[in-house]
Steps between C-alpha positions, in 0.01 A plus 500: 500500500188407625220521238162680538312167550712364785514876697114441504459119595781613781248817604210305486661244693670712800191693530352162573763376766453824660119487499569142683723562773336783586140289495713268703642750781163600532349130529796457809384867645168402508555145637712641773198733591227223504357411854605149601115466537500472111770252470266228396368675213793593381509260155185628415565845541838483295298226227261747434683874557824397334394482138323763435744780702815295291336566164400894589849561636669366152234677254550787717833509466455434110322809443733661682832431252294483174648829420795361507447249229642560130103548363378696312234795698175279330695158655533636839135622482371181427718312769475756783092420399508122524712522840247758610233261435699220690547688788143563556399165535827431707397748734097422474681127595640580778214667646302243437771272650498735806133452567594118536771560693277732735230184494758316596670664815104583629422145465856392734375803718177413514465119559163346429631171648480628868152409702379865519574612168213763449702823433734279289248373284349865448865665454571268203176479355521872461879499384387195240207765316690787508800324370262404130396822566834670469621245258178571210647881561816446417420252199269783361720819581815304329312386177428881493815643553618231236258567249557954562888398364389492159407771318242405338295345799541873668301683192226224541475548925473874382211432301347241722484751786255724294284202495545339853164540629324296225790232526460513867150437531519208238770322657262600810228310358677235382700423806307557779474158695873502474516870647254369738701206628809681511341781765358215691857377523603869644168491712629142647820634581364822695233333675583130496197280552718237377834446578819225375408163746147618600253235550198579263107337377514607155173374282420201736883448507745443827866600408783731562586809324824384316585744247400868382519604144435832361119401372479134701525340785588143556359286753616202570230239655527243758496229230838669287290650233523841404240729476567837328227812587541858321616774764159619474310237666679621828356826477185452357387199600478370882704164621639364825886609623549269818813677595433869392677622868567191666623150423327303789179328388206392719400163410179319543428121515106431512354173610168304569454284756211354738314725729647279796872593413693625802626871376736490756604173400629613159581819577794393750572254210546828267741637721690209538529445121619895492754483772646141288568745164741720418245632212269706802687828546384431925274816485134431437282200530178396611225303388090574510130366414444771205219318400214192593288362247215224561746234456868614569670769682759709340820541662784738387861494596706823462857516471781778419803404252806713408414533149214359234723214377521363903139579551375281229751213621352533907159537359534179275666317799255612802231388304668154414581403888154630632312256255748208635431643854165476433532181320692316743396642849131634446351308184163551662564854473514507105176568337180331470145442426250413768184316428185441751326205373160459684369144522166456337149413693328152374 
């Protein structure tokens, strides 16, 4: 005969095989149903939903043959309490694991590696804030429900309730720039003056936009440093986005030379330089006297790029071959100072 102890290890246990295959029919169901699109993310969508929905299936079915457990009516209480608790934070888990798993098919959707990657930069810079977003939710609603299983904690909310408005307007008070960066964050993600990739000026700053907290925002600079801004700034406070609705990027290359320069010289030397890159997109050029001064005249050369990262390279190189152009085949062109020098009377 089987004693009372082994009947429940074998319960416990079966329930637990059971909880497993069918997590595991399930896992084959819904890998059978996946687009092939998806295929690549596939590890990282079973890494990070495959914990959490294992765990809630075997708590789940716990609870489920406590009952059946020689205990006494207090012991199953206080079990069925702790798996209760366990399968709240399974199950916050794997919501929180299905936000990543969300970020993660948008982001093979939506692929910011492509030239014209606008609407794929603002898809998952939304999906990124509304992901925390969801996530701080479910952290907070689960700690709730967790804490409403005791007794106890449930006589306290009742009394807490009759005081809410002077708790709310001191935790109010006390966090309000956080309550202010975290509606900045939903502001951002409705209206998005900044976006995942964008190219932004940020205090005296060039860099791109690489990552959106909750409350920050990272930028990194040309030079690999990092330079972290509160969501606010981005509301409140003005700054330059290069590639708010487009990628392409005018660029401008200004130069002095001589007043007898030949602007048609230099300016069929532009195009020449231009048509010998593959960092000039082909769609606007052109070069003009925007300014003269009493010693030099100021020439600009415009040019179009695909994106800011080619328009700095084409602006860097036009400027480099039209000083050796100059240099080498007009150095009477470059800039200098004329002197009359009258010869004195005896």
């Amino acid at each position: 005969m089987i004693p009372a102890w082994g009947l429940a290890a074998l319960t416990v246990a079966a329930a637990a095989v059971a909880a497993l295959l069918l997590h595991r029919l399930g896992s084959i169901l819904l890998r059978r149903a996946t687009p092939s699109t998806y295929a690549a993310a596939e590890g990282t969508i079973v890494r990070q939903a495959r914990p959490p929905a294992r765990l809630a299936f075997v708590l789940v079915a716990e609870y489920v043959v406590t009952p059946l457990l020689p205990l006494t009516p207090e012991g199953v209480e206080i079990v069925r309490h702790a798996l209760a608790i366990g399968i709240i934070v399974a199950v916050a888990w794997a919501f929180v694991a299905l936000t990543e798993v969300f970020q993660v098919l948008v982001k093979v959707r939506f692929d910011t590696g492509v030239p014209d990657n606008l609407r794929a930069r603002r898809v998952q810079t939304k999906v990124q804030l509304l992901r925390r977003m969801v996530i701080m939710m479910v952290v907070i609603v689960a700690f709730g429900l967790v804490l409403m299983t005791f007794e106890s904690v449930r006589r306290v909310g009742i009394s807490l309730f009759a005081s809410a408005g002077v708790v709310g307007l001191i935790i109010g008070i006390a966090a309000q720039p956080t309550l202010a960066n975290l509606v900045a964050g939903l502001q951002v993600a409705l209206t998005e003056p900044i976006r995942l990739d964008d190219v932004v000026i940020v205090e005296g700053e060039w860099g791109r936009v690489e990552e959106i907290g909750m409350t920050y925002v990272v930028i990194r600079i040309w030079d690999m440093r990092r330079l972290v801004v509160p969501l606010r700034h981005f509301i409140d406070q003005p700054f330059q986005n290069w590639t708010r609705s487009s990628v392409e990027l005018l660029g401008t290359v200004f130069l002095h030379v001589d007043y007898r320069t030949p602007i048609d010289r230099v300016r069929e030397e532009l195009h020449r330089i231009l048509q010998g890159s593959d960092l000039w997109d082909g769609k606007v050029w052109n070069l003009q006297v925007t300014d003269a001064t009493e010693r030099t005249v100021q020439i600009r050369a415009l040019m179009s790029a695909r994106d800011a990262g080619n328009g700095w390279e084409l602006r860097v190189l036009v400027r480099e071959r039209l000083l050796d152009f100059l240099q080498r085949e007009m150095p009477e062109c470059l800039p200098r100072v004329r002197a009359e020098v009258e010869e004195g009377r005896a």
